[in-house]
C-alpha positions as CSV (number, residue, x, y, z in Angstrom):
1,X,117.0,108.2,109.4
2,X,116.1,111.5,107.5
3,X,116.8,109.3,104.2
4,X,113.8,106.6,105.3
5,X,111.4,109.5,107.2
6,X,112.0,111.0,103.5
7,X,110.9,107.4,101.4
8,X,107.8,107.6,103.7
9,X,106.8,110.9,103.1
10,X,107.1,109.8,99.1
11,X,105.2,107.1,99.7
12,X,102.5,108.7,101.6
13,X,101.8,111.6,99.0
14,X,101.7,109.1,96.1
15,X,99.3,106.8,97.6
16,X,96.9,109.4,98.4
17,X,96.9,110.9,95.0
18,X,96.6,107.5,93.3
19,X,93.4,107.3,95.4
20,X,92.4,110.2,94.6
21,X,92.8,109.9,91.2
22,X,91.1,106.5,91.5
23,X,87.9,108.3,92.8
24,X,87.8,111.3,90.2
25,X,87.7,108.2,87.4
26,X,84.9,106.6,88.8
27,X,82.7,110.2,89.5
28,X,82.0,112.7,87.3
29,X,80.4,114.8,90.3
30,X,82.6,116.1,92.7
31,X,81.9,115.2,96.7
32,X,80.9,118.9,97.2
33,X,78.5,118.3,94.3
34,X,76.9,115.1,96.4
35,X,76.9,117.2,99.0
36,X,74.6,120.2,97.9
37,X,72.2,117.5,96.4
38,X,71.6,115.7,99.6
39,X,71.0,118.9,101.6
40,X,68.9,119.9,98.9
41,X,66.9,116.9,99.8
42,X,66.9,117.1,103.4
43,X,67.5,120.9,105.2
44,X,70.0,120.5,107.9
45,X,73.8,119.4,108.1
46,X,76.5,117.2,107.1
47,X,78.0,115.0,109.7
48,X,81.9,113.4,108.7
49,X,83.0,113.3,105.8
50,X,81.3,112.5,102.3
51,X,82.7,109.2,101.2
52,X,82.7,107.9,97.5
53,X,81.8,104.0,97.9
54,X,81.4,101.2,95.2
55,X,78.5,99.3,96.7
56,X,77.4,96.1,93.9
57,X,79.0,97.6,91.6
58,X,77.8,101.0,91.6
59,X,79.6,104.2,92.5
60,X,77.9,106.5,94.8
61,X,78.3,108.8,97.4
62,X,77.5,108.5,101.1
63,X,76.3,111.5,102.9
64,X,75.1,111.9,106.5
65,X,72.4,114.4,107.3
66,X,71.2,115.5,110.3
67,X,68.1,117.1,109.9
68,X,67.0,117.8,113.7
69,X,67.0,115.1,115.7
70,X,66.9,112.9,113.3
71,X,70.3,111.3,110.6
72,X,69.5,110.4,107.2
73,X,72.2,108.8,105.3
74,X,71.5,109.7,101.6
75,X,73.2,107.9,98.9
76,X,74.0,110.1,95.8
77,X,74.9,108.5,92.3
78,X,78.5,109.8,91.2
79,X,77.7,109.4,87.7
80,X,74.7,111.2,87.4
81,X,73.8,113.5,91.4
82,X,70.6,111.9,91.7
83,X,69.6,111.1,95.0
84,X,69.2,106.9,95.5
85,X,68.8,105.2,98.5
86,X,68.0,106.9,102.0
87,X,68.1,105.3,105.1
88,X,67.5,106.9,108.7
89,X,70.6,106.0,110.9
90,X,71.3,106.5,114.7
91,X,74.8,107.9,115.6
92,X,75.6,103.8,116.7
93,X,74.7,102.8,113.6
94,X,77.2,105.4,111.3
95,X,80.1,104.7,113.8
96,X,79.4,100.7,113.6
97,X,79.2,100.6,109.8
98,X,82.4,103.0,108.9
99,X,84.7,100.8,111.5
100,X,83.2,97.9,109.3
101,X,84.0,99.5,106.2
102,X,87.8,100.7,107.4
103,X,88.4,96.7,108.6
104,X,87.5,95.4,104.9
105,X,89.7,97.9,103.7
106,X,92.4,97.0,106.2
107,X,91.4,93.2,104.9
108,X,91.4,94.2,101.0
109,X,94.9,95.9,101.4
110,X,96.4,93.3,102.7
111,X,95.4,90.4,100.9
């Protein structure tokens, strides 16, 4: 038992730093880097986590701030920090979208 908890433990540690190897070749900003630039941008504070996405081909990051009352969800190029897209998002709407994004995973990883 101890021999197969072991395996899984292996398993787990080089999966995650495959992935995160995967994401440090596709960025040449770090998260916390995406992070300052979009609270630069908008005064207030992060909500989850900031989450390197390929979206048509392009590598950005996805960062939730809520400024107020009111979430913006400001998409920061990994190659280069510059804000792109912003879109104002309602809690529903962030909780709808990342249980979207974790079943295409899911979908990808098995296929």
């Amino acid at each position: 038992m101890n021999q197969a908890l072991r395996s899984i433990a292996i398993a787990c540690v080089l999966a995650a730093a495959s992935f995160s190897l995967a994401q440090k070749s596709h960025a040449k900003i770090s998260a916390a880097q995406a992070q300052r630039a979009a609270l630069a941008k908008f005064h207030g504070s992060v909500v989850g986590k900031v989450e390197l996405e390929n979206e048509d081909g392009k590598w950005q990051y996805a960062v939730v701030v809520k400024s107020g009352k009111v979430m913006h969800e400001v998409m920061v190029d990994a190659n280069t920090g510059k804000i792109g897209n912003v879109e104002v998002v309602t809690p529903a709407e962030e909780v709808k979208e990342r249980a979207a994004e974790a079943r295409a995973k899911h979908k990808k990883g098995k296929g």
